[in-house]
N, C-alpha and C positions, 0 to 999 in steps of 0.2 A: 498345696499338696503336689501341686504338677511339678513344679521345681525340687519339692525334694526328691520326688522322686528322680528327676532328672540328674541330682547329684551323687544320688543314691548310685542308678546305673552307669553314671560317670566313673565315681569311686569302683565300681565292681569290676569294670573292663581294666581298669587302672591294676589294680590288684590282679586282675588274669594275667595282663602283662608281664607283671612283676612276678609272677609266677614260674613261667615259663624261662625270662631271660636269669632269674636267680639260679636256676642251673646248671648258667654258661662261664665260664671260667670267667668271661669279661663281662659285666653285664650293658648292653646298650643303652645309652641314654642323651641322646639327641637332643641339644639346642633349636628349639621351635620355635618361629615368628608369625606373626600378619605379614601378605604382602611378599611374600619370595618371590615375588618378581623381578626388584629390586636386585637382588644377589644373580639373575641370569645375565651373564654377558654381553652387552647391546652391540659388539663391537667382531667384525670379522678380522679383522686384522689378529687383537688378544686372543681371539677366540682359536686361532691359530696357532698360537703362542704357549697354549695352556694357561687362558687368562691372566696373562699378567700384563698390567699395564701403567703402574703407579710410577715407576722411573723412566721408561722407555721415550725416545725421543718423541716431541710432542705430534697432535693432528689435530682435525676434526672433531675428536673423539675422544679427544683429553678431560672433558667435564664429564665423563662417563667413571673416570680412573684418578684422575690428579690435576684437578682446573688452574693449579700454581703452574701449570708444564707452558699454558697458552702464551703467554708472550712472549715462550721465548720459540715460538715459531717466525720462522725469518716470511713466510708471508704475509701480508693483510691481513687476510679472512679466509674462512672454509667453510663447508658444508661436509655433512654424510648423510647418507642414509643406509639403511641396513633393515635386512628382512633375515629371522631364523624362525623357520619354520618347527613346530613345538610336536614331540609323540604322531612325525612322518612315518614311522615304525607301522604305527594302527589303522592307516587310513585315513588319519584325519588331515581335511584340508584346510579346517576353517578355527584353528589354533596356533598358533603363532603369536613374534613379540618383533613389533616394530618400531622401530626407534629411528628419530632424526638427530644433530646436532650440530651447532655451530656457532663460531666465534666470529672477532672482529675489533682489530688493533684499533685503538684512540690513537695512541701512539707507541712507540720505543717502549714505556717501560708499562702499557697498561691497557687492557682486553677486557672488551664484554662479552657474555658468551648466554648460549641458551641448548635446551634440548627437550627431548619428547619420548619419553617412552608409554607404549601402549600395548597392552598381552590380551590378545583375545579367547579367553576360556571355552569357545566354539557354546552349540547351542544347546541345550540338556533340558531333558522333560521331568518334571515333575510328579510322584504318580502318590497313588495313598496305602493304605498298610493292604488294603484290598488288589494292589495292583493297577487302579484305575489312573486313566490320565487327570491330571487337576490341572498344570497351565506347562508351559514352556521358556525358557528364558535363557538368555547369553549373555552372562559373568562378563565382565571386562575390567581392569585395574591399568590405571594410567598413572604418571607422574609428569609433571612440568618445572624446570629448571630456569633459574636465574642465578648468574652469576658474575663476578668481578675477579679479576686480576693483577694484582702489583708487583712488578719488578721491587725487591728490597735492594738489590746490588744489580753488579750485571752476572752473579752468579746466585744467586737465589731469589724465587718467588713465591708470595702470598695470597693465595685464593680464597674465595667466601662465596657460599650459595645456600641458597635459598629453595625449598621445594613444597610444592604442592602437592600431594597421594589422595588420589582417589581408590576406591575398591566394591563394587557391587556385582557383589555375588549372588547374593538372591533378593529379594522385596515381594512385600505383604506379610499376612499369616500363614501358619505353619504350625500346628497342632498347639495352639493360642500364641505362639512368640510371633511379636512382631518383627519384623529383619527390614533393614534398609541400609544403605552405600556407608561403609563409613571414609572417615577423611581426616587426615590430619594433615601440620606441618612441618616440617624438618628442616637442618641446617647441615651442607658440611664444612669444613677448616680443612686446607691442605697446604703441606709446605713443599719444593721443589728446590734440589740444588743440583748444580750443574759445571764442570770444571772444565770442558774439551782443552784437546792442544789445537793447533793451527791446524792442523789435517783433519781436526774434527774426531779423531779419537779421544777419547776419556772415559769417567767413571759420572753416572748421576746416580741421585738419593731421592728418597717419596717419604712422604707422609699423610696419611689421610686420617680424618675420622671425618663417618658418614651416616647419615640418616639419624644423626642426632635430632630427636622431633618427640611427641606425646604418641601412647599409647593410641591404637584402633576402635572401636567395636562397630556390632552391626546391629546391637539392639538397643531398646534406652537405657537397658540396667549399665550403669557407670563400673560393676564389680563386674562383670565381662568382656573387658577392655586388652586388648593384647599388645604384646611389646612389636615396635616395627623392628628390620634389621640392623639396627647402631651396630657399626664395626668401625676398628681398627687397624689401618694397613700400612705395613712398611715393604717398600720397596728399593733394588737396589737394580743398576743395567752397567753393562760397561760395552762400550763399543769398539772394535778395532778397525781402523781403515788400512787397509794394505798399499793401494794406490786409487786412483781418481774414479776406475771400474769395479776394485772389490770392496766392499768392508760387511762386517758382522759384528750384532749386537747381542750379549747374553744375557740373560736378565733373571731376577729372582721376587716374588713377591708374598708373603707372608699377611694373612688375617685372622681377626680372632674377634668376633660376635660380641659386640658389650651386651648382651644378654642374657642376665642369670639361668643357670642350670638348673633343670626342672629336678626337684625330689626325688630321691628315690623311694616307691613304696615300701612301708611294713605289714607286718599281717597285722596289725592294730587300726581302725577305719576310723577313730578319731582321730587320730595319729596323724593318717593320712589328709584326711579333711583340713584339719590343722596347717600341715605343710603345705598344702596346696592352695591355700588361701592364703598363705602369709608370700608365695611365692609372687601369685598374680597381683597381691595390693601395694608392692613393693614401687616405691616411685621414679619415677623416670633415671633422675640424678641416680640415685640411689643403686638402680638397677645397674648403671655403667658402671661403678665404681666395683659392686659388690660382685662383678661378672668375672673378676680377674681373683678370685680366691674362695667362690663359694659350690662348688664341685663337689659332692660326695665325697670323690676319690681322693682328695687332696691336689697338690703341685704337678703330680705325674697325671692325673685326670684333665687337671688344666690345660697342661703341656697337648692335649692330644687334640685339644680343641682347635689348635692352630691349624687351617687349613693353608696347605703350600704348590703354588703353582711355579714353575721353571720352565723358561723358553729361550729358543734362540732365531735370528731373522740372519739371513743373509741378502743383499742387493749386487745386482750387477747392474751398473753402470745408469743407476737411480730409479732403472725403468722396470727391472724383473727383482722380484722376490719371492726366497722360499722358506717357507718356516715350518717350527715344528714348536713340540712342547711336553707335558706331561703334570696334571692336577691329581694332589693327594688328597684326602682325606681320610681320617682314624675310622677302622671298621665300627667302634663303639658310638662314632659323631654323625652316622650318617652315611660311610662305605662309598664315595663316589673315587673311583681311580680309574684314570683314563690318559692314555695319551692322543694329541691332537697332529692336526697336521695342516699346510695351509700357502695358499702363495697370492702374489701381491701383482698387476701390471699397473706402469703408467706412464699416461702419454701428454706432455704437456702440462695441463691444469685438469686434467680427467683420470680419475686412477678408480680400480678396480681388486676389492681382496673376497677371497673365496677361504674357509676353513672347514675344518671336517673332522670330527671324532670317530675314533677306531671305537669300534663298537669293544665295550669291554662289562663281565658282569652276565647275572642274568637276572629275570622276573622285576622286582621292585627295584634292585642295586643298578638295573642298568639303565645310562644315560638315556633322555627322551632325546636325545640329541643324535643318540648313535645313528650311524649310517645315512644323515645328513646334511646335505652340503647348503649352510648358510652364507649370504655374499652381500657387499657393501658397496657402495656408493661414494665416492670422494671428490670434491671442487675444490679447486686451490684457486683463490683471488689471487693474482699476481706471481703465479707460479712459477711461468718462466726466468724469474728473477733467483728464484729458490734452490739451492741446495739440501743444505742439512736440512729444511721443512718437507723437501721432497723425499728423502727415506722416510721422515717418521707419519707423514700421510698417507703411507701405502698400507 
């Protein structure tokens, strides 16, 4: 009886929804996952950038964007780390995503790498339909990376990794459901091509797919399991060097969710039931494949799904940078548009990036990121050898 009714007021808020936006010339309807933590940018550098980081010369922080980018870093090994602080806006101190990562040449054509992300959902009380306190707890969602790097030529590379997700958001009972962490596995595939001239000018290319892994949940029932965020990413940079003190990098990166498009409501509640079940029990494979044609809207609904970020970095003389950027997204997919901004120092094998979103939006639409300033951490093994690894580890 609990359940149905559970599906019941499921269905009916479903239906207000559809209510409401059925009266908008466009109606919204949001690609939803497990785990968006995943899709926050672990990286101050990109974050600078207007997230983009799938072609851009490589770092630290290339298993965050394009793990094929690693070897073709002319140092050793690196390190980052990175602190963004999450809805600074509200006072909260103790929400934030932090992230390590780092690599380490075999040799010339082949890099291992690893990284760490960790978002802490601060600490939330529990109360009951009376108001009364019941317990306290603090959600946290982590992921852990392994991965591998091969040079195919000396102008293209082939990455592979491997992830572990964690997510516990709540545990125990709760008006009889049991809740406890769930956890899955994931895989991503990246390809990297890279052309420079001798001055180090040219054009690179990206390809990612990421988070290809099994559905989530937090309870036993197997038919409440949700999709994590599988996407696909193409990216593209070109650099210009003018002499040994200027050059600038422009870049463009393009993704789009392999995860099926939620139904849209009808006033019909079998209808709805129907779609919404056939929606969730759709299987992993399945879900990628059928993510690239199954929109309400059709092709132009499709189209809008692709979120697009565009940036550009400038370096003087390897040690200062300054950048900027600007991330779209379709009002109907979620409304984030903002542009960024962000600079780079470094000194030797020690480098420092700061980034900053212009606050844009308001109430739900606006970044939790607005108005502040996340900042990273960078080691370069063997730095002072380094060139072109020292622009792209800023």
């Amino acid at each position: 009886m609990q359940q149905l009714t559970f599906k019941f007021f499921s269905v009916l808020i479903l239906l207000m929804v559809f209510k409401v936006v059925k009266a908008q010339q466009q109606p919204i309807n949001v690609v939803t996952t497990a785990v968006p933590f995943l899709r926050i940018s672990p990286d101050a550098r990109a974050g600078g950038m207007g997230e983009v980081g799938i072609a851009t010369l490589p770092d630290a922080n290339s298993g965050f964007w394009n793990l094929a980018k690693t070897p073709f870093n002319t140092n050793q090994g690196g390190l980052s780390l990175t602190y963004t602080p999450w809805l600074k806006k509200l006072g909260l101190g103790d929400v934030y995503l932090a992230s390590m990562a780092g690599y380490y040449k075999l040799d010339d054509k082949q890099a291992i790498s690893g990284s760490l992300r960790y978002f802490s959902l601060g600490r939330i009380q529990f109360t009951n339909e009376r108001g009364e306190d019941i317990k306290s707890s603090s959600p946290r969602e982590f992921s852990i990376d392994g991965g591998y790097t091969r040079k195919l030529s000396e102008k293209v590379g082939l990455g592979l990794a491997l992830r572990y997700i964690n997510s516990s958001l709540a545990t125990g009972d709760f008006s009889g459901t049991t809740y406890k962490p769930g956890s899955t596995v994931a895989a991503d595939i990246s390809l990297y091509y890279t052309n420079p001239h001798e001055d180090g000018s040219g054009l690179s290319l990206g390809g990612v797919l990421s988070n290809l892994g099994g559905k989530i949940g937090y309870t036993t029932d197997a038919k409440q399991k949700d999709y994590i965020p599988a996407d696909l990413g193409l990216g593209a940079a070109y650099t210009k060097v003018y002499d040994e003190n200027n050059k600038i990098t422009f870049a463009l990166d393009l993704h789009k969710l392999l995860v099926p498009t939620p139904p849209l409501l009808t006033t019909d509640d079998n209808v709805n039931t129907a779609n919404i079940a056939k929606y969730r029990n759709k299987s992993v494979v399945s879900s990628w494949l059928s993510s690239f044609g199954d929109a309400p809207g059709g092709g132009s609904e499709e189209l809008k799904e692709v979120q697009l970020s565009a940036g550009a970095e400038y370096w003087y003389n390897d040690q200062f940078a300054l950048r900027a950027g600007y991330f779209y997204e379709d009002k109907t997919k979620g409304n984030r548009k903002y542009f960024t901004l962000g600079f780079g120092l470094k000194y030797n094998v020690f480098g420092l990036n700061f980034s900053y979103i212009i606050p844009s939006g308001n109430g739900i639409s606006q970044n939790p990121l607005s108005n502040t300033l996340r900042f990273g951490l960078v080691f370069d093994f063997n730095g002072e050898n380094s060139t072109s690894s020292s622009s792209g580890t800023q």
